[in-house]
VEXDREN-2710 file (C-alpha; in Angstrom, 1 decimal):
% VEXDREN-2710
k/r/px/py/pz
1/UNK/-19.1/7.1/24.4
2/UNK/-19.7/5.7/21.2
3/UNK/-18.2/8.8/19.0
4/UNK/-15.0/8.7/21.1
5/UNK/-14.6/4.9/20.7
6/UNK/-14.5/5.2/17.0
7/UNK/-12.8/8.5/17.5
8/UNK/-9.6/7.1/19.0
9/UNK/-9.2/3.8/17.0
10/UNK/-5.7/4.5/15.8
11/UNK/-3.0/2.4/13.7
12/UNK/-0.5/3.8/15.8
13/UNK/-1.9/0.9/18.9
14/UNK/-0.5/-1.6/16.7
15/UNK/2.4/0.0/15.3
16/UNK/1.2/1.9/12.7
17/UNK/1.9/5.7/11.8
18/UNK/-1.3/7.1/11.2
19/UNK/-4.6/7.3/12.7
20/UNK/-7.9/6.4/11.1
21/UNK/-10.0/8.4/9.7
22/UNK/-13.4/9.0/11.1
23/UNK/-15.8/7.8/8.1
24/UNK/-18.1/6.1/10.3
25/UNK/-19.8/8.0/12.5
26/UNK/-20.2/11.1/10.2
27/UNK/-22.9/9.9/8.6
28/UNK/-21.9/11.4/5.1
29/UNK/-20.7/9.1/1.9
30/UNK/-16.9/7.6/2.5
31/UNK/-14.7/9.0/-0.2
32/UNK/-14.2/6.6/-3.0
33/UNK/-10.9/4.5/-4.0
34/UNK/-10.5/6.5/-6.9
35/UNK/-11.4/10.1/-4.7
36/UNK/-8.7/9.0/-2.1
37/UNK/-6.0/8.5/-4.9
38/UNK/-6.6/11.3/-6.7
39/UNK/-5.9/13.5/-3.6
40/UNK/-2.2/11.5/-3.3
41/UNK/1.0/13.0/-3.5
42/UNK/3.9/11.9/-5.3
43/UNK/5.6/10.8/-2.0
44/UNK/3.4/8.6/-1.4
45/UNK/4.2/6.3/-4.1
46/UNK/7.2/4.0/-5.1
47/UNK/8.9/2.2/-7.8
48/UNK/9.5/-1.1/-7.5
49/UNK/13.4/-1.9/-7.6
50/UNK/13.9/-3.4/-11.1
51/UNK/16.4/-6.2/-10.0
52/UNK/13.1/-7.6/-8.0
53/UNK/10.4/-7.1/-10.4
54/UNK/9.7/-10.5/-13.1
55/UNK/8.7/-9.7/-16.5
56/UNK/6.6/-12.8/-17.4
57/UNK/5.6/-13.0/-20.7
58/UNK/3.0/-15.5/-22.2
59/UNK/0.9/-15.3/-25.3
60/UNK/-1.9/-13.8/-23.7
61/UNK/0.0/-10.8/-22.2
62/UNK/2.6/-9.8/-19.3
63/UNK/2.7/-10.5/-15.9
64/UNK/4.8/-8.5/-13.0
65/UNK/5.3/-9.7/-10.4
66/UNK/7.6/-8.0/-7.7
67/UNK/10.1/-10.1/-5.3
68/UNK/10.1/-9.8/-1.8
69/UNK/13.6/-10.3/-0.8
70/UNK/13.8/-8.7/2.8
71/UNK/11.2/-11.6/3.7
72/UNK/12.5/-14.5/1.4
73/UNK/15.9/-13.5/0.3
74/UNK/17.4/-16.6/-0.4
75/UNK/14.3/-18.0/-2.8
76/UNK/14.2/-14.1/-4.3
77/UNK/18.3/-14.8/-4.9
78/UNK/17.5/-18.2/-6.2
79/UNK/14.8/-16.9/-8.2
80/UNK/16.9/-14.1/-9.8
81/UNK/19.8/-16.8/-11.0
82/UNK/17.0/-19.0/-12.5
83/UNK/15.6/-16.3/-14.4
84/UNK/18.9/-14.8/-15.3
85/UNK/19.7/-19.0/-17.0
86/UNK/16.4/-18.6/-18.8
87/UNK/14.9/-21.3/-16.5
88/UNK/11.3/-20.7/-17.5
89/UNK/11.4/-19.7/-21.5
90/UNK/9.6/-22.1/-22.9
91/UNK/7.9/-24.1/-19.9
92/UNK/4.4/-23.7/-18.7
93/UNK/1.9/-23.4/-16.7
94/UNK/0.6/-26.8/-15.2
95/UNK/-1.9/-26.4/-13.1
96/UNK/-4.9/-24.2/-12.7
97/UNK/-7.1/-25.2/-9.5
98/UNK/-10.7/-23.4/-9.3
99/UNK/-10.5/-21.4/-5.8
100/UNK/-6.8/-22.2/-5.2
101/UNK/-3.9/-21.7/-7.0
102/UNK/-2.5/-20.9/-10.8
103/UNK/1.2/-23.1/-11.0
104/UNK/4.0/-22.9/-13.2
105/UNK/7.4/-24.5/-14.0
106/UNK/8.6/-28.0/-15.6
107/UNK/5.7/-30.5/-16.5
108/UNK/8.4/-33.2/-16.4
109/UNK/9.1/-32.7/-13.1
110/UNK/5.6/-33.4/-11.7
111/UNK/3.6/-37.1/-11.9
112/UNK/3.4/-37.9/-15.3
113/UNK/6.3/-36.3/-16.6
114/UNK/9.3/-37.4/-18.4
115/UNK/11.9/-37.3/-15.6
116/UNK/14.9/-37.5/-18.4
117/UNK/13.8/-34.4/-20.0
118/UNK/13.6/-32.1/-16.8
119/UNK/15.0/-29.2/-17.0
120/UNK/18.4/-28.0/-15.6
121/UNK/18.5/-25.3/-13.1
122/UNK/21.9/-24.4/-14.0
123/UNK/23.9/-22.0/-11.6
124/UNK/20.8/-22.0/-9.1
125/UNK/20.4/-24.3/-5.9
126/UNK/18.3/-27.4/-6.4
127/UNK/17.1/-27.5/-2.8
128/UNK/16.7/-23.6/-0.5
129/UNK/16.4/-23.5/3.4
130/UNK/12.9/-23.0/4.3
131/UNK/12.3/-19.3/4.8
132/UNK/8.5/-19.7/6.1
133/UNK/8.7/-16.9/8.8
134/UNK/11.7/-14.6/10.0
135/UNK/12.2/-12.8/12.7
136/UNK/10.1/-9.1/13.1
137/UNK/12.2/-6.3/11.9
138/UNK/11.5/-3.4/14.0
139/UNK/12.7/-1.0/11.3
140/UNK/10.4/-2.4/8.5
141/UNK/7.3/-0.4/7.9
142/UNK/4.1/-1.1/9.6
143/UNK/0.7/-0.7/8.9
144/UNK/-1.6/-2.6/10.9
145/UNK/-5.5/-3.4/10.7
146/UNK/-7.1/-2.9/14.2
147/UNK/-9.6/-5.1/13.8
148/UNK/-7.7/-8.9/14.5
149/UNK/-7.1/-11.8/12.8
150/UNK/-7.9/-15.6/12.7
151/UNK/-4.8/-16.8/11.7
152/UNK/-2.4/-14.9/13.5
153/UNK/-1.9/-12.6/16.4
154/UNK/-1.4/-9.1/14.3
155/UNK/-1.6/-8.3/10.4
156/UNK/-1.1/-6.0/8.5
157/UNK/0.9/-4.1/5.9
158/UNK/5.1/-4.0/5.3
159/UNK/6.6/-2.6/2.1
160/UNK/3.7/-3.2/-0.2
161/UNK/2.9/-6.6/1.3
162/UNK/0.4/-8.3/3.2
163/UNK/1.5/-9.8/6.0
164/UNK/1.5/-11.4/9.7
165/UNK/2.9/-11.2/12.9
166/UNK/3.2/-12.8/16.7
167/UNK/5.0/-10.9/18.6
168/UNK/5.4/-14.2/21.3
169/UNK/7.9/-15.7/19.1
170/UNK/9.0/-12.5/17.4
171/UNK/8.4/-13.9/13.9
172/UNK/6.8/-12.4/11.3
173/UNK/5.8/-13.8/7.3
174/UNK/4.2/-12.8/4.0
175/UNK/0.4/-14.1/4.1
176/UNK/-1.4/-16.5/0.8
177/UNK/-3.6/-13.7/-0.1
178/UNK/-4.9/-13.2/-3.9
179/UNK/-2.4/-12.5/-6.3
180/UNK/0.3/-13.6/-3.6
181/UNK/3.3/-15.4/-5.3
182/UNK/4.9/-18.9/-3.5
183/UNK/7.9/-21.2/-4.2
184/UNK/5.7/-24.6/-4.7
185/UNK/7.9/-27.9/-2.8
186/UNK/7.8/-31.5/-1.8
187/UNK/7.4/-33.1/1.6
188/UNK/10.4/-31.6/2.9
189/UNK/11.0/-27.9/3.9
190/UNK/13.6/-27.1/1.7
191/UNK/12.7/-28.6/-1.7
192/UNK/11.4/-25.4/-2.3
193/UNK/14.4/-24.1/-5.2
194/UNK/11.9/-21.6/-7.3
195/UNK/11.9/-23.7/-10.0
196/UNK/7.8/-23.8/-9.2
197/UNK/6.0/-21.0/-8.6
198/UNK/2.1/-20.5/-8.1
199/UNK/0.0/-17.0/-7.5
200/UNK/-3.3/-17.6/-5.2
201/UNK/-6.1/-17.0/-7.7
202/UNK/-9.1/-17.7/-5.3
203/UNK/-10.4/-17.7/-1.6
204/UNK/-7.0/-16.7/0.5
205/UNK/-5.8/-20.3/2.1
206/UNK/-4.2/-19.0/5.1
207/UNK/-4.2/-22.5/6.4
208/UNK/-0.7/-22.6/3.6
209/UNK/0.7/-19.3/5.9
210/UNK/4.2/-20.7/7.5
211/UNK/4.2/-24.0/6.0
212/UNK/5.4/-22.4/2.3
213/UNK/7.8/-19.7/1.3
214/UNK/5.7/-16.6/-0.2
215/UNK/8.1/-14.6/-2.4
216/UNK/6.6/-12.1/-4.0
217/UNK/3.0/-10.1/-5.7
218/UNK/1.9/-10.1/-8.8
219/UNK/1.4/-6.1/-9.4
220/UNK/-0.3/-6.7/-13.1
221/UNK/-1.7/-9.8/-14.9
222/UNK/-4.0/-11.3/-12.4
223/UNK/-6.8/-12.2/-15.2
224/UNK/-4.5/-13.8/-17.5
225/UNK/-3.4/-16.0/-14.4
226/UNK/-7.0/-16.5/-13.1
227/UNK/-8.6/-17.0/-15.7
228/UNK/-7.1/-20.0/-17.0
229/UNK/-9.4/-23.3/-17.9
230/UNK/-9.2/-25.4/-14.6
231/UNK/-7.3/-28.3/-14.9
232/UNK/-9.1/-31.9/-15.0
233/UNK/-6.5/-33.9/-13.0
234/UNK/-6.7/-34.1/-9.4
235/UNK/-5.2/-30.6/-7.7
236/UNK/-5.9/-29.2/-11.1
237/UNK/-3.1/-30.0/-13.4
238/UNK/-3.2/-29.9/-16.9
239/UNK/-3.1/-33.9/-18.5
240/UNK/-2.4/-33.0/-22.1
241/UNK/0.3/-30.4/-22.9
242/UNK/-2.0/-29.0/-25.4
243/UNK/-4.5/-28.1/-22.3
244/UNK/-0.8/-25.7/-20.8
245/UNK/0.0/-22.1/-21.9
246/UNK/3.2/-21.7/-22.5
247/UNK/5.7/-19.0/-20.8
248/UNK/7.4/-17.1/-23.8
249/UNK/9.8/-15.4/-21.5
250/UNK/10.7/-14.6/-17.9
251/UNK/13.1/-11.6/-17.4
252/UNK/14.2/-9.0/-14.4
253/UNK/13.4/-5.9/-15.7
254/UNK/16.8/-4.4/-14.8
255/UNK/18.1/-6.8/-17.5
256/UNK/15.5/-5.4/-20.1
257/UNK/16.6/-2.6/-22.6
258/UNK/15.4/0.4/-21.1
259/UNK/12.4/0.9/-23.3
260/UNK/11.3/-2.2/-22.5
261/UNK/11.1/-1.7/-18.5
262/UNK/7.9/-1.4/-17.1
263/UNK/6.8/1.9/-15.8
264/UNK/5.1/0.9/-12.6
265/UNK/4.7/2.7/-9.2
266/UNK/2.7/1.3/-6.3
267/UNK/1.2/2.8/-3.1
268/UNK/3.1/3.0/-0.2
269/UNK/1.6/0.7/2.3
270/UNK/2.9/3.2/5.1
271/UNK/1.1/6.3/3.5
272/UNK/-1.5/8.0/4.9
273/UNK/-3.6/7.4/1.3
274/UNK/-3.5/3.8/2.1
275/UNK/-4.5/4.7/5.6
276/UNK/-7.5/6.0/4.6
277/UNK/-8.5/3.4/2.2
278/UNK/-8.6/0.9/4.7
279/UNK/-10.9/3.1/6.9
280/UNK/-13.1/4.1/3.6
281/UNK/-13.2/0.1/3.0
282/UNK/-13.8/-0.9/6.4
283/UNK/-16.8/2.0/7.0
284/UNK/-17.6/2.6/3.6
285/UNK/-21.3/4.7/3.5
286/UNK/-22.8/5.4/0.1
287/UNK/-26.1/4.6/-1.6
288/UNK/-25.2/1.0/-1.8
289/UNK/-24.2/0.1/1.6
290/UNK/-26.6/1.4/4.1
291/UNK/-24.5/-0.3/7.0
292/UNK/-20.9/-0.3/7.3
293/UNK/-19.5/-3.0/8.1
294/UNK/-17.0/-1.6/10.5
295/UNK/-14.4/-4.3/10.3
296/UNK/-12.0/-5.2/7.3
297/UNK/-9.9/-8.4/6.8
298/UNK/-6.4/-8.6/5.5
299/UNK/-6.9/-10.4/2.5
300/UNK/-10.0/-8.1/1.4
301/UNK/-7.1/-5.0/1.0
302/UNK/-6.1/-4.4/-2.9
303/UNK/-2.3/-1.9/-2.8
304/UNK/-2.8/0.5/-5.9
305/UNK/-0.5/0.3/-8.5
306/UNK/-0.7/2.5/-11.8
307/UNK/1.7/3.4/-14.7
308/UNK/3.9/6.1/-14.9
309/UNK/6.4/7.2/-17.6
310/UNK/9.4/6.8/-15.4
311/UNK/10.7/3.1/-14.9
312/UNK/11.9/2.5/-11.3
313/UNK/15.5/2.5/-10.5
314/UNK/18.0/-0.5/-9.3
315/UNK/19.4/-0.7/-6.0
316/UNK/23.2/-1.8/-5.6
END
């Protein structure tokens, strides 16, 4: 009874398109990351559109980060105009808080800022309607984890992204995992504009999941993000502006001369690569682990990305 239990666990019982591999009861090594990867096809991976992927560059390196637009697309819009007016060249990042959050955007615009030097936002909208959840797209990809959630009802996968569903109320939103981009706001829902963003650079606070617009990944730069001095003031910001690192640039990559695009791709979260991944991570078997633990959470799940000598295209 056993074997067949693990035998029929399936992705397909939650929506997904592929079954799990049986890595736990076999009793050999699970395939590593690298293994599993190595045996993908070129199908299986995608370039990100370059009208949604950010080109931030600070002094310490570059940072991608890739929009989400079919789950935010009036912050990704938003987003796009503020970094098409040059919004962030030359502002900085303001806040570093250990186990939480990385933030960037206007330091006058925060307590203890010079409120006649904020910044202009130009063409783009000062205040955005709150786009916290939206309604479950049956004809978005799906890959789900069968083993539950404490947050929320089903999780999972959808076009590179981690995120949640309840099918009760037919919504589904992007979850604050690590590396997962937001649109920082005040008290009231829609004073979220853009204008301050933050990646999750420690333990995932779910707790933030509906409450704040998630826009987007970062695909490469985590450590120059994360590994930022914490800030001394309460909720970690920066008191002196000699303590902030300063944002050289932020650019779309379809606005960047060609040879400057970056040539990304990242796994498809609906592959059968990624798939199996999941099941090597949530059995895995090898001369470390003696047990498998024979669940996996959401947040725990890392979506490959590698370089590749073609940049990704643009999409009307």
């Amino acid at each position: 009874m056993l074997r067949c239990r693990h035998l029929v666990v399936a992705l397909a019982l939650a929506g997904g398109l592929f079954a799990l591999p049986v890595f736990a009861d076999s009793g050999k090594p699970t395939p590593s990351s690298q293994e599993l990867l190595a045996k993908s096809s070129a199908a299986e991976w995608r370039q990100p559109d370059l009208n949604n992927l950010l080109v931030m560059q600070l002094s310490t390196g570059r940072v991608l980060i890739e929009l989400a637009p079919d789950f935010a697309p009036l912050h990704a819009a938003n987003i796009r105009t503020l970094v098409r007016e040059h919004y962030f060249d030359g502002l900085a990042i303001e806040r570093v808080q250990d186990n939480f959050v990385t933030q960037w955007g206007d330091p006058n615009g925060n307590d203890g800022g010079d409120p006649s030097k904020i910044r202009s936002l130009g063409k783009a909208s000062h205040t955005v309607a709150p786009e916290f959840t939206l309604p479950i797209n049956p004809k978005r990809p799906w890959t789900a984890l069968p083993d539950g959630d404490v947050y929320a009802p089903e999780v999972g996968f959808s076009e590179g992204f981690p995120a949640a569903r309840d099918p009760v109320s037919g919504q589904e939103w992007l979850t604050h995992c690590y590396g997962m981009v937001g649109v920082g706001r005040d008290n009231g829902p829609e004073t979220g504009s853009g204008s301050e963003l933050y990646a999750v650079i420690g333990q995932a606070p779910r707790r933030l999941d509906r409450n704040l617009a998630v826009v987007g990944r970062v695909l490469e730069g985590m450590p120059l993000l994360s590994g930022l001095p914490r800030g001394p003031a309460p909720m970690g910001f920066y008191t002196q502006p000699g303590q902030r690192t300063t944002i050289q640039s932020v650019r779309l990559a379809a606005d960047l001369p060609t040879a400057q695009r970056p040539a990304v791709e990242v796994l498809r979260t609906d592959s059968a690569t990624f798939t199996a991944l999941i099941e090597a991570k949530r059995n895995r078997r090898d001369a470390f682990y003696v047990t498998p633990a024979g669940k996996v959470d959401l947040c725990s799940i890392d979506v490959p990305m590698r370089a590749t000598k073609v940049t990704g295209s643009t999409k009307p």
